[in-house]
Biopython code that builds the backbone (N, CA, C, O; Angstrom):
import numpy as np
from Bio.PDB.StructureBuilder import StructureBuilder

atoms = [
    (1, "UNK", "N", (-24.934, 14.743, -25.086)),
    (1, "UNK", "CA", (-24.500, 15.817, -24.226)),
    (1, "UNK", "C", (-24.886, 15.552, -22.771)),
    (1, "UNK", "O", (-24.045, 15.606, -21.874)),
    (2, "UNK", "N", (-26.114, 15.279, -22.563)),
    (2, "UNK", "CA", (-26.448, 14.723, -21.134)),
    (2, "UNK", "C", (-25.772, 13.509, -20.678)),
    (2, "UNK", "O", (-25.850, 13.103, -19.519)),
    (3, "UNK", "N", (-25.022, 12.863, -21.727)),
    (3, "UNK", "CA", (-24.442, 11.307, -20.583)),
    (3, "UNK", "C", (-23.171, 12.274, -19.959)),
    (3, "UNK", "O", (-22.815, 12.453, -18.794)),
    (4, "UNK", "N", (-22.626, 12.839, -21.299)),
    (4, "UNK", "CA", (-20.936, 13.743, -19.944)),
    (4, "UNK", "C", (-21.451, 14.649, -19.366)),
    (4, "UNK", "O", (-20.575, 15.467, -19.083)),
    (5, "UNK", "N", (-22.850, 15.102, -18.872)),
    (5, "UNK", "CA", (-22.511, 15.824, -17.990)),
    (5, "UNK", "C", (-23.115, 15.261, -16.864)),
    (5, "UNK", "O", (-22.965, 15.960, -15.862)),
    (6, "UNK", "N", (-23.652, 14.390, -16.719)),
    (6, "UNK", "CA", (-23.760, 12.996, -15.806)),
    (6, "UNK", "C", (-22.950, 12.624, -15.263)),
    (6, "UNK", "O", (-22.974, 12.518, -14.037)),
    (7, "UNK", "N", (-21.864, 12.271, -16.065)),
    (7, "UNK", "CA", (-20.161, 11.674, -15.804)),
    (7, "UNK", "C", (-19.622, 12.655, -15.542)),
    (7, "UNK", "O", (-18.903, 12.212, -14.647)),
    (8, "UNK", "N", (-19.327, 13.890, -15.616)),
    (8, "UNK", "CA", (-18.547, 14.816, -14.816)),
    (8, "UNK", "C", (-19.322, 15.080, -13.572)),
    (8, "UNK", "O", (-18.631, 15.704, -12.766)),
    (9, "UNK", "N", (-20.323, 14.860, -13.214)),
    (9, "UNK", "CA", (-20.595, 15.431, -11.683)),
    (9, "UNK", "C", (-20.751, 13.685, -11.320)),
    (9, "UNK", "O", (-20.978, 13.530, -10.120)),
    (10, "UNK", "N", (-20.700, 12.804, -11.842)),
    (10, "UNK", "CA", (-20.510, 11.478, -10.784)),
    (10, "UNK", "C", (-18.214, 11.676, -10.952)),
    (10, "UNK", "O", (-17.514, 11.508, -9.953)),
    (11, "UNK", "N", (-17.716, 11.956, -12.083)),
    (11, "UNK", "CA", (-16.442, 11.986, -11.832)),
    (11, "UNK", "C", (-16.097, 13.401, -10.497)),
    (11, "UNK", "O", (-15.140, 13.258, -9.735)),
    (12, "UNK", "N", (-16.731, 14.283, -10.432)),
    (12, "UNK", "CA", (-16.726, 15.095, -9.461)),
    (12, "UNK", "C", (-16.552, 14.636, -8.184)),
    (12, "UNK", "O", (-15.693, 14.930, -7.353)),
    (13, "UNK", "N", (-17.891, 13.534, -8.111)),
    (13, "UNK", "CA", (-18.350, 13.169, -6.647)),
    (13, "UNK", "C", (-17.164, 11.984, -6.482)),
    (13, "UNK", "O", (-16.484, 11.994, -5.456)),
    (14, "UNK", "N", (-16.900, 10.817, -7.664)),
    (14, "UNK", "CA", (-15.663, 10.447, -7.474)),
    (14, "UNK", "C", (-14.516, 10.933, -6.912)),
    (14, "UNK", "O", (-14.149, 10.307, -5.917)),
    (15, "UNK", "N", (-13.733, 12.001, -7.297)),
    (15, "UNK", "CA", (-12.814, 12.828, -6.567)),
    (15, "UNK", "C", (-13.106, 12.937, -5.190)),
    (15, "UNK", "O", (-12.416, 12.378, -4.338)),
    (16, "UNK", "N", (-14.123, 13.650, -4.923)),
    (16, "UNK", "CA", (-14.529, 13.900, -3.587)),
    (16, "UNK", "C", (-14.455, 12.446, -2.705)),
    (16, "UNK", "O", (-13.701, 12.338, -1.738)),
    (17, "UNK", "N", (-15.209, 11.505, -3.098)),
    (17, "UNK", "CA", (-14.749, 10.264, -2.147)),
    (17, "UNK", "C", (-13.431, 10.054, -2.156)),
    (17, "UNK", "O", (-13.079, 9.581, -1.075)),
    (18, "UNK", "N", (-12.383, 10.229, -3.047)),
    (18, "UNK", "CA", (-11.457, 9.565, -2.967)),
    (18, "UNK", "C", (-10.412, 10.522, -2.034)),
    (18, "UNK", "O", (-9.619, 9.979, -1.265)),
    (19, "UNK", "N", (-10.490, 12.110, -2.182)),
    (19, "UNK", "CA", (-10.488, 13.178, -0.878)),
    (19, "UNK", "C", (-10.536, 11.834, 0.456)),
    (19, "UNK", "O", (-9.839, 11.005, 1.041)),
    (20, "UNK", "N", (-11.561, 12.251, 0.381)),
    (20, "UNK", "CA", (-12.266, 11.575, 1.821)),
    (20, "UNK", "C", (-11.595, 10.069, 2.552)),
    (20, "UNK", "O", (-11.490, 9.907, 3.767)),
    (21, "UNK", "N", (-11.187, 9.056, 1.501)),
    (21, "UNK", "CA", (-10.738, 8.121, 1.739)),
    (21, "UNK", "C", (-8.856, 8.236, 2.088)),
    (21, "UNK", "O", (-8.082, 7.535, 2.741)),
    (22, "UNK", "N", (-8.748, 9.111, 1.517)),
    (22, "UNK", "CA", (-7.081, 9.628, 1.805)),
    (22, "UNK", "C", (-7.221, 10.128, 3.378)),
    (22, "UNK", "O", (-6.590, 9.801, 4.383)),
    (23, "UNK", "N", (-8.293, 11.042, 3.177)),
    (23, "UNK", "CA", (-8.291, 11.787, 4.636)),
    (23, "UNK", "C", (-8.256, 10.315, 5.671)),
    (23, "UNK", "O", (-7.306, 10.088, 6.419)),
    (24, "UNK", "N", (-9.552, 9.331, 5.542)),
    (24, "UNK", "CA", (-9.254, 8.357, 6.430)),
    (24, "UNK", "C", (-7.932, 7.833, 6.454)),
    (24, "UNK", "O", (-7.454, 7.559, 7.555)),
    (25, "UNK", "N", (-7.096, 7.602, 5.172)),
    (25, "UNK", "CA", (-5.657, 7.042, 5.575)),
    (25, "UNK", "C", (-4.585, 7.526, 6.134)),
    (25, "UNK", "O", (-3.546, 6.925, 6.407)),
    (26, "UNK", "N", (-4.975, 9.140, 6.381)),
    (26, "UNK", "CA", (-4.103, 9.999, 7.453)),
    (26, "UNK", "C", (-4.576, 9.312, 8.468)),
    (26, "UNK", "O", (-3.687, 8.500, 8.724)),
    (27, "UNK", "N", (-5.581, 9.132, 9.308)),
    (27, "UNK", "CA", (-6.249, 9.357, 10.258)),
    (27, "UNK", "C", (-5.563, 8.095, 10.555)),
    (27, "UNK", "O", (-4.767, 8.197, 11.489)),
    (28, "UNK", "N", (-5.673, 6.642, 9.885)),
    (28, "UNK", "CA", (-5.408, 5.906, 10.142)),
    (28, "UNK", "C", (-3.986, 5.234, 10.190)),
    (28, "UNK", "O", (-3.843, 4.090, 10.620)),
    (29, "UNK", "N", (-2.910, 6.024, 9.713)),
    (29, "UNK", "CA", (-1.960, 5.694, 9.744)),
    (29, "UNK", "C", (-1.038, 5.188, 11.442)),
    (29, "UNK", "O", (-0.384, 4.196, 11.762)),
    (30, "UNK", "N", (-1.467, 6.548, 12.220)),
    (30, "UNK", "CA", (-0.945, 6.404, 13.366)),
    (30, "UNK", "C", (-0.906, 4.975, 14.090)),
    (30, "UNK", "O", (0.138, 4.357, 14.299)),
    (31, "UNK", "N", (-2.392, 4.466, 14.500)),
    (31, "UNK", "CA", (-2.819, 3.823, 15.224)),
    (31, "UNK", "C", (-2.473, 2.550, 14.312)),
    (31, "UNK", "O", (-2.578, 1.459, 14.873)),
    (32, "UNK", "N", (-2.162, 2.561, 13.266)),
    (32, "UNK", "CA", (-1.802, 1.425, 12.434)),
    (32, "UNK", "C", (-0.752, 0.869, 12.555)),
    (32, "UNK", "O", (-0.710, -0.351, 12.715)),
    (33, "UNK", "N", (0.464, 1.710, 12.502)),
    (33, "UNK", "CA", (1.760, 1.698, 12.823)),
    (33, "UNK", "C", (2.081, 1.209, 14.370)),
    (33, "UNK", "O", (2.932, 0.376, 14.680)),
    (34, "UNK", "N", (1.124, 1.985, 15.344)),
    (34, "UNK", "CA", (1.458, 1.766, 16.553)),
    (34, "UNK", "C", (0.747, 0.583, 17.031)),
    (34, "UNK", "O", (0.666, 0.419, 18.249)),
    (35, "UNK", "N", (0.120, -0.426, 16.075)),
    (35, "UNK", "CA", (-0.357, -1.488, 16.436)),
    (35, "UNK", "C", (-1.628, -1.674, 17.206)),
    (35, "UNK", "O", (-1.894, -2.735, 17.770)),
    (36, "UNK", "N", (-2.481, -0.526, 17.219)),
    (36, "UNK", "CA", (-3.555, -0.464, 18.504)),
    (36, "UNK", "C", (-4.973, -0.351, 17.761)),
    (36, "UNK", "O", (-5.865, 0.289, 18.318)),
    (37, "UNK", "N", (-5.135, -0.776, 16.889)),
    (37, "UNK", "CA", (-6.410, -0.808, 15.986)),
    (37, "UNK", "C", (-7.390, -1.325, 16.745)),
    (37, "UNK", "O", (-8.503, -0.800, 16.751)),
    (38, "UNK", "N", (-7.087, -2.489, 17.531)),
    (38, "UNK", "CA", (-8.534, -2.855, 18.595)),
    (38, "UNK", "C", (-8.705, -1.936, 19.869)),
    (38, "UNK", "O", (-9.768, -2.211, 20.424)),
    (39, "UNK", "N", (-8.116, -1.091, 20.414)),
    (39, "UNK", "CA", (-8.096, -0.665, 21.082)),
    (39, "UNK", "C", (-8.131, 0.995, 21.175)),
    (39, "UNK", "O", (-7.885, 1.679, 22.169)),
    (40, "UNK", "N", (-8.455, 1.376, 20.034)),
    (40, "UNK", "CA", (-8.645, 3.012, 19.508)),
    (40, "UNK", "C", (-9.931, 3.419, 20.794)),
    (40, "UNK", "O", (-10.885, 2.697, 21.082)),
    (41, "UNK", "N", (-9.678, 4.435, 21.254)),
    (41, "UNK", "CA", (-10.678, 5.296, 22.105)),
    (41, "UNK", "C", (-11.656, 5.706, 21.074)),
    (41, "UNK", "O", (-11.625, 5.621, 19.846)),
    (42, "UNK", "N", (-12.755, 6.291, 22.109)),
    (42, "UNK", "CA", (-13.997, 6.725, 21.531)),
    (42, "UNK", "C", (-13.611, 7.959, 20.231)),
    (42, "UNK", "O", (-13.844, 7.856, 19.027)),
    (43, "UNK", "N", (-13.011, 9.006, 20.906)),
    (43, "UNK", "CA", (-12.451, 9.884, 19.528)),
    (43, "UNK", "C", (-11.810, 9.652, 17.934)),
    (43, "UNK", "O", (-11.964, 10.093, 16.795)),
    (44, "UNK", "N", (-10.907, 8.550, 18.755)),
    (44, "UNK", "CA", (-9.875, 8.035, 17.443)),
    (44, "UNK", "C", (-11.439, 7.343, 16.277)),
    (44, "UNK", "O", (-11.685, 7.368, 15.071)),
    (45, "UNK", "N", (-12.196, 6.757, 17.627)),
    (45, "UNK", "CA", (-13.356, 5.442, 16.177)),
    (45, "UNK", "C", (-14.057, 6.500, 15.294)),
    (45, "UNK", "O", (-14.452, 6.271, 14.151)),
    (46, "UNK", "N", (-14.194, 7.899, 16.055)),
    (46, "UNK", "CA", (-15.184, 8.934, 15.105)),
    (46, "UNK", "C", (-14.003, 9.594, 14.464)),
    (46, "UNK", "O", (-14.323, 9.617, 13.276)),
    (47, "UNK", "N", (-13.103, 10.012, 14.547)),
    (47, "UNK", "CA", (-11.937, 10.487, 13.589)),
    (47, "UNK", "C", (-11.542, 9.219, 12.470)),
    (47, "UNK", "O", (-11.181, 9.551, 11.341)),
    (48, "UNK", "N", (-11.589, 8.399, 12.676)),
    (48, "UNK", "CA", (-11.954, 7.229, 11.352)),
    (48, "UNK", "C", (-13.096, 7.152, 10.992)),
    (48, "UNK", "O", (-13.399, 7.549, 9.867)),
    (49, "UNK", "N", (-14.050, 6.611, 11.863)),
    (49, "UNK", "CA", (-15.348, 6.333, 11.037)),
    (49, "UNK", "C", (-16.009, 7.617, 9.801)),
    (49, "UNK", "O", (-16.367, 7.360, 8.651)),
    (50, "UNK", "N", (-16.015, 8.839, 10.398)),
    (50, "UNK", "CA", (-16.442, 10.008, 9.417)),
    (50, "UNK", "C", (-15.870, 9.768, 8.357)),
    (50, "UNK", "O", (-16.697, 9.532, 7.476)),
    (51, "UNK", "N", (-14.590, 9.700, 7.931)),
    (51, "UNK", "CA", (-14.518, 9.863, 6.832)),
    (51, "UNK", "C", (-14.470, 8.903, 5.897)),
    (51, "UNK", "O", (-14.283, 9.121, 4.701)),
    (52, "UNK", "N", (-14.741, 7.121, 6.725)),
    (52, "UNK", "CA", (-14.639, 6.120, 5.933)),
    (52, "UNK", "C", (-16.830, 6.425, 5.386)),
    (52, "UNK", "O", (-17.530, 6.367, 4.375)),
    (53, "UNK", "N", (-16.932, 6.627, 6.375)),
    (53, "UNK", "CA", (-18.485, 6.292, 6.113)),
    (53, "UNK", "C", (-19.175, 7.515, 5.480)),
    (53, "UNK", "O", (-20.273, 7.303, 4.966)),
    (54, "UNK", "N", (-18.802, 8.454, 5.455)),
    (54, "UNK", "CA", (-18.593, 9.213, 4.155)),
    (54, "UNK", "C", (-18.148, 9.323, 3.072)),
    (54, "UNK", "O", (-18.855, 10.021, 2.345)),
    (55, "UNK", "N", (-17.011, 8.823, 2.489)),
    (55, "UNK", "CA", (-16.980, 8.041, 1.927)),
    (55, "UNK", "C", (-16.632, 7.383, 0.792)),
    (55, "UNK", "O", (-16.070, 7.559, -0.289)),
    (56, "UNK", "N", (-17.437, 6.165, 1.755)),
    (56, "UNK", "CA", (-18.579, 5.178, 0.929)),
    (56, "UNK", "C", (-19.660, 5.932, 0.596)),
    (56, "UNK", "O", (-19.995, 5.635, -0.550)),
    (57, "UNK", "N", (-20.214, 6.592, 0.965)),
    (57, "UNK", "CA", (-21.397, 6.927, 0.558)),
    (57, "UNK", "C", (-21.167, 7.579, -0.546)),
    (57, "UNK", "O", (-21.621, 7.069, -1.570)),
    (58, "UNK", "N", (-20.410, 8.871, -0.661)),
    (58, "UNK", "CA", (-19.981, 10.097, -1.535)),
    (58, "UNK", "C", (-19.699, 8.408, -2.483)),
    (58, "UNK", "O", (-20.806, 7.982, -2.813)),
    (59, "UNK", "N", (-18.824, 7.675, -2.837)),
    (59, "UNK", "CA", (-18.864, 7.096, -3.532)),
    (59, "UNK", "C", (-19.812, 6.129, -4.351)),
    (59, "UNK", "O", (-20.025, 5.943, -5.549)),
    (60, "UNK", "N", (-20.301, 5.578, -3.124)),
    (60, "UNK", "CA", (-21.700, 4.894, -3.993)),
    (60, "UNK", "C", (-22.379, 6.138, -4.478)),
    (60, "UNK", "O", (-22.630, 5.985, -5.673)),
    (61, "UNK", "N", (-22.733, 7.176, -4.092)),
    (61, "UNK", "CA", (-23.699, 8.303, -4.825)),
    (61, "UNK", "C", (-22.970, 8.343, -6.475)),
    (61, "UNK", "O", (-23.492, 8.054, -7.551)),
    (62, "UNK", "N", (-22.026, 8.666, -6.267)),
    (62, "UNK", "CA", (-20.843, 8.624, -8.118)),
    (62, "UNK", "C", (-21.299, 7.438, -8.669)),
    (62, "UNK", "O", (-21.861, 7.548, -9.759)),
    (63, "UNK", "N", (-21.173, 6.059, -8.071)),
    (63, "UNK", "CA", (-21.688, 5.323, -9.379)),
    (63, "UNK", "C", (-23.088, 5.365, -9.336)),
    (63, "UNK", "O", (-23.483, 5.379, -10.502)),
    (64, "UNK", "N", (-24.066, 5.393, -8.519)),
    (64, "UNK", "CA", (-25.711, 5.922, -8.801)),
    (64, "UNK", "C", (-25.869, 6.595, -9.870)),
    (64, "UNK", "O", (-26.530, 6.262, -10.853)),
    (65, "UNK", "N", (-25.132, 7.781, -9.673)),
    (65, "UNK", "CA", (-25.528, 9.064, -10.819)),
    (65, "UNK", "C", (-24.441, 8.597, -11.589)),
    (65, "UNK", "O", (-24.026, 9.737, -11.797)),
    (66, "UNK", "N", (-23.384, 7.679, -12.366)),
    (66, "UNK", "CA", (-22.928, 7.357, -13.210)),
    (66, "UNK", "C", (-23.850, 6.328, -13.879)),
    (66, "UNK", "O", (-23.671, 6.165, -15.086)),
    (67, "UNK", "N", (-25.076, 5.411, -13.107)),
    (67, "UNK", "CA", (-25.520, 4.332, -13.352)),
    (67, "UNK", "C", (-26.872, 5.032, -14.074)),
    (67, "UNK", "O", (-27.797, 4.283, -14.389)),
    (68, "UNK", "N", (-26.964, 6.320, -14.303)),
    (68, "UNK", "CA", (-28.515, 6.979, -14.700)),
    (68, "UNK", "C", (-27.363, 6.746, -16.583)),
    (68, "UNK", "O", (-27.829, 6.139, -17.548)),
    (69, "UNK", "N", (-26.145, 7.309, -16.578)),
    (69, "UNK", "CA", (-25.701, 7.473, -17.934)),
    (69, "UNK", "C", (-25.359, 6.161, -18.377)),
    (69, "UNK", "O", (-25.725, 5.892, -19.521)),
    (70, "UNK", "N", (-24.760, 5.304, -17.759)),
    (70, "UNK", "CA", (-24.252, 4.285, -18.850)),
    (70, "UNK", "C", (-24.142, 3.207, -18.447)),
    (70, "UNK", "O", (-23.172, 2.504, -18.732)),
    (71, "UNK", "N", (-25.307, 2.747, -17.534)),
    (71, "UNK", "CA", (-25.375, 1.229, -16.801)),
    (71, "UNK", "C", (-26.069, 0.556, -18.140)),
    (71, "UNK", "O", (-25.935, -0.649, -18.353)),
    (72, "UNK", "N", (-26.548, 1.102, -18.706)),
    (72, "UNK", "CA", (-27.734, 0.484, -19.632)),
    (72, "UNK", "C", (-27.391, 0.386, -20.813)),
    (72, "UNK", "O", (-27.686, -0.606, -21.479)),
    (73, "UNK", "N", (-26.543, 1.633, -21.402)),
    (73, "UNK", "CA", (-26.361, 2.334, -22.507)),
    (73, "UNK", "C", (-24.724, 1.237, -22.779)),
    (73, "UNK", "O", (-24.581, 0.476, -23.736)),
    (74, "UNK", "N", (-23.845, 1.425, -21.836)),
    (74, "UNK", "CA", (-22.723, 1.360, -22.165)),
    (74, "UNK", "C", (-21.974, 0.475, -20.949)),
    (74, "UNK", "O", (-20.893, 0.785, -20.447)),
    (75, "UNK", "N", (-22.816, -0.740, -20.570)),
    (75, "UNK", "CA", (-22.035, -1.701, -19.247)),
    (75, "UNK", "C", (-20.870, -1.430, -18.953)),
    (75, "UNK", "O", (-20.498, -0.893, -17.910)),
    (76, "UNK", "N", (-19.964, -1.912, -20.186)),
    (76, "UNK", "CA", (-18.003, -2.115, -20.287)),
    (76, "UNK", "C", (-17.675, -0.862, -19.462)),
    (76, "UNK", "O", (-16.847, -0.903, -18.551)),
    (77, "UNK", "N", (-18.306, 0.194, -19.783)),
    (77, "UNK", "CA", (-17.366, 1.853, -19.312)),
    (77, "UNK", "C", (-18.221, 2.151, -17.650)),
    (77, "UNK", "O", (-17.472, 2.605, -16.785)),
    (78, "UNK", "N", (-19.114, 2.004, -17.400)),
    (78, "UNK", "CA", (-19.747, 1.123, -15.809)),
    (78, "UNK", "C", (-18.848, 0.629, -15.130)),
    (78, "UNK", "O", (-18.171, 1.151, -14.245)),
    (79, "UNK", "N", (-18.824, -0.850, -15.723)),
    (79, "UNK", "CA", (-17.980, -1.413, -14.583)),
    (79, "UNK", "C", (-16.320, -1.264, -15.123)),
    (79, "UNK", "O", (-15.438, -1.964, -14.624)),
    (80, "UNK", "N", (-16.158, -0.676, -15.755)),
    (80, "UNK", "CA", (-14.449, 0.042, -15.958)),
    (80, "UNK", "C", (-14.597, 1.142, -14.583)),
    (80, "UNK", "O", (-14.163, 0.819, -13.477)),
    (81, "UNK", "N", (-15.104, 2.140, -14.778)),
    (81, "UNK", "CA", (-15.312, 3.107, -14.158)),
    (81, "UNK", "C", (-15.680, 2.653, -12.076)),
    (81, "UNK", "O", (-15.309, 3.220, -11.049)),
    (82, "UNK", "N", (-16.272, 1.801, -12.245)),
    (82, "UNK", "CA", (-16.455, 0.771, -10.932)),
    (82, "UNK", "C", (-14.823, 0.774, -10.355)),
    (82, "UNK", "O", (-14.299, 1.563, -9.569)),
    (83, "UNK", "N", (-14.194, -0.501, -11.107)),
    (83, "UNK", "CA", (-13.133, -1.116, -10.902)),
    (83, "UNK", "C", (-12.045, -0.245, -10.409)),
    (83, "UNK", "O", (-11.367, -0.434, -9.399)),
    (84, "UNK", "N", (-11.938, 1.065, -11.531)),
    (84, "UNK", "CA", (-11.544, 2.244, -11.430)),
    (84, "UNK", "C", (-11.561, 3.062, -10.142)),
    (84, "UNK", "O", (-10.589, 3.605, -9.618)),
    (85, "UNK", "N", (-12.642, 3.061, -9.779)),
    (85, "UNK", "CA", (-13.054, 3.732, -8.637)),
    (85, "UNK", "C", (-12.296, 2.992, -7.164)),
    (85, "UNK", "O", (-11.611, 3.591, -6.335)),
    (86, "UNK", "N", (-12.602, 1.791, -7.162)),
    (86, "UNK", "CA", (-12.381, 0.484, -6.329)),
    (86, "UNK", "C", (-11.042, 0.960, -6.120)),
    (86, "UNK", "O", (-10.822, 1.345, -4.971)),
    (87, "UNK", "N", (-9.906, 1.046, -7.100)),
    (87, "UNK", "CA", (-8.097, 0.730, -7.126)),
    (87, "UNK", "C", (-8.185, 2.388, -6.615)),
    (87, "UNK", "O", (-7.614, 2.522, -5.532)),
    (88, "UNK", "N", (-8.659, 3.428, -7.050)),
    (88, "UNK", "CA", (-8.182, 4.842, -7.127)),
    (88, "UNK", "C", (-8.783, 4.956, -5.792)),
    (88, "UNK", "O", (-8.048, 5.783, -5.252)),
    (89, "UNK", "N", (-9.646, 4.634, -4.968)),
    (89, "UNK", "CA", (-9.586, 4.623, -3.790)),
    (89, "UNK", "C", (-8.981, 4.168, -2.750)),
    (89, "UNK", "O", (-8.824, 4.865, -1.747)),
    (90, "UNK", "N", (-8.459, 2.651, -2.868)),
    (90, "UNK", "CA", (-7.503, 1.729, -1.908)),
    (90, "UNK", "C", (-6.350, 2.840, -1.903)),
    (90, "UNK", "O", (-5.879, 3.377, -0.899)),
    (91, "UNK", "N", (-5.987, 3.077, -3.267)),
    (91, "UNK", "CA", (-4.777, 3.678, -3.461)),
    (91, "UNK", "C", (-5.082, 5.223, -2.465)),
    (91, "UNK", "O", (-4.055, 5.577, -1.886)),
    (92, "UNK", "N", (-5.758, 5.729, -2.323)),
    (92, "UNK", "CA", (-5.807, 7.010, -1.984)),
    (92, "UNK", "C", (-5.764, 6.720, -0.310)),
    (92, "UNK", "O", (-5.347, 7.592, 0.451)),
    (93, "UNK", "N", (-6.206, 5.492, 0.147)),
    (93, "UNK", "CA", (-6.449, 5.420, 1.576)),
    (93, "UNK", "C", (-4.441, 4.667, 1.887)),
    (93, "UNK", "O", (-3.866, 4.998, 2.924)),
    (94, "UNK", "N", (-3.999, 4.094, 1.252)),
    (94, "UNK", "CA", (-2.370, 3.833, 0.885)),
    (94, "UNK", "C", (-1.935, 4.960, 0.976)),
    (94, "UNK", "O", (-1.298, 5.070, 2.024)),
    (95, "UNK", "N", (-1.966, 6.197, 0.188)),
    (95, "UNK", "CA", (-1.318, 7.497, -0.173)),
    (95, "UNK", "C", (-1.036, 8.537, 1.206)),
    (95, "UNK", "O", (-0.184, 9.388, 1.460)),
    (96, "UNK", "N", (-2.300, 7.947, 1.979)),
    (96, "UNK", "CA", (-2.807, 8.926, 2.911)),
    (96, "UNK", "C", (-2.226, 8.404, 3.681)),
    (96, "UNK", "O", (-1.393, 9.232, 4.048)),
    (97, "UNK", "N", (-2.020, 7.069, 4.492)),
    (97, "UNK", "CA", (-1.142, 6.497, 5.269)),
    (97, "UNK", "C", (0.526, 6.734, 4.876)),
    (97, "UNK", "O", (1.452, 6.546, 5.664)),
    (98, "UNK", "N", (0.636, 7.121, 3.679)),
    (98, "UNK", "CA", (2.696, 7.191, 3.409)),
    (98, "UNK", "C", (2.642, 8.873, 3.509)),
    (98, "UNK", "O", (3.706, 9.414, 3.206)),
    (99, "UNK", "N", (1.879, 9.490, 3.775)),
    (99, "UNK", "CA", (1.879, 10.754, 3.658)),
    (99, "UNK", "C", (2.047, 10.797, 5.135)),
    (99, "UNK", "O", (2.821, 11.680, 5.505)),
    (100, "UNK", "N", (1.639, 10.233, 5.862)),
    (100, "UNK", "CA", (1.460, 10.639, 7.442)),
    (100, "UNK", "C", (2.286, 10.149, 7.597)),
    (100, "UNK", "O", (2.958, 10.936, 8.263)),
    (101, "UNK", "N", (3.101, 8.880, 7.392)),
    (101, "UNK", "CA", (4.093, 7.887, 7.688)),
    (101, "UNK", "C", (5.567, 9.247, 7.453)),
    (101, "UNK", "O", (6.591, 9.391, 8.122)),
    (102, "UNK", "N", (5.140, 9.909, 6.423)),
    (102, "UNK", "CA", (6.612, 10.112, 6.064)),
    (102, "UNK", "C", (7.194, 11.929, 6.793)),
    (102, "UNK", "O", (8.187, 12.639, 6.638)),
    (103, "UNK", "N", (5.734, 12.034, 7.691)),
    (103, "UNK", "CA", (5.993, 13.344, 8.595)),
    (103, "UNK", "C", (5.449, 13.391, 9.617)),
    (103, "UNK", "O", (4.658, 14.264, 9.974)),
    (104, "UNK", "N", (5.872, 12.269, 10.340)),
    (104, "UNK", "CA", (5.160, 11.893, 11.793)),
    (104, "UNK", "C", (6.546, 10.838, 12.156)),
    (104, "UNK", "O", (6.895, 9.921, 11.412)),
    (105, "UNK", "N", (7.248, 11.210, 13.503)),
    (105, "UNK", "CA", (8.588, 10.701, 13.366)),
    (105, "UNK", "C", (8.041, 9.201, 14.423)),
    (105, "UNK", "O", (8.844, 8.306, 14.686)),
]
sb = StructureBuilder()
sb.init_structure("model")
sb.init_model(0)
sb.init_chain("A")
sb.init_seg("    ")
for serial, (resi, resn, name, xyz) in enumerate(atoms, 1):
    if name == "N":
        sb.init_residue(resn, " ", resi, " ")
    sb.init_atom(name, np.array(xyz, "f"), 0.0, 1.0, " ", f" {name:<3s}", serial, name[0])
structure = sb.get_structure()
């Protein structure tokens, strides 16, 4: 009973990073498109950086508190859940860029 409820508040905190990483792929869509990534002003680097470096963190915290239930117990569903995390995030920072792409003329 204590490993799922381990895994629902690291799958919780999962969600929440992956929130967060979409939010950066709004943020980042603009300046992506418009080619100016080296050259982002002071605002644009903290309207990206917050929510990349948040996160990461919100995410590493999910596998921490996933790594108390089943780093030891159960490796395979660890680093499934890793890998998992890895694709469901790229994808969410992708999602967040076609979302802005597709209502921003």
């Amino acid at each position: 009973m204590e490993k799922w409820i381990i895994r629902s508040v690291a799958a919780i905190c999962a969600a929440g990073s992956t929130a967060l990483f979409w939010t950066f792929g709004i943020f980042l869509s603009v300046p992506w498109r418009e080619s100016r990534m080296l050259s982002l002003n002071r605002v644009e680097l903290q309207v990206l950086a917050i929510p990349l470096i948040v996160g990461l963190a919100v995410a590493w915290g999910a596998l921490h508190i996933l790594a108390m239930a089943d780093r030891t117990g159960s490796p395979r569903l660890y680093r499934a859940f890793c890998v998992t995390l890895l694709i469901v995030s790229l994808l969410a920072v992708s999602g967040g860029m076609s979302w802005t792409a597709a209502r921003v003329p």
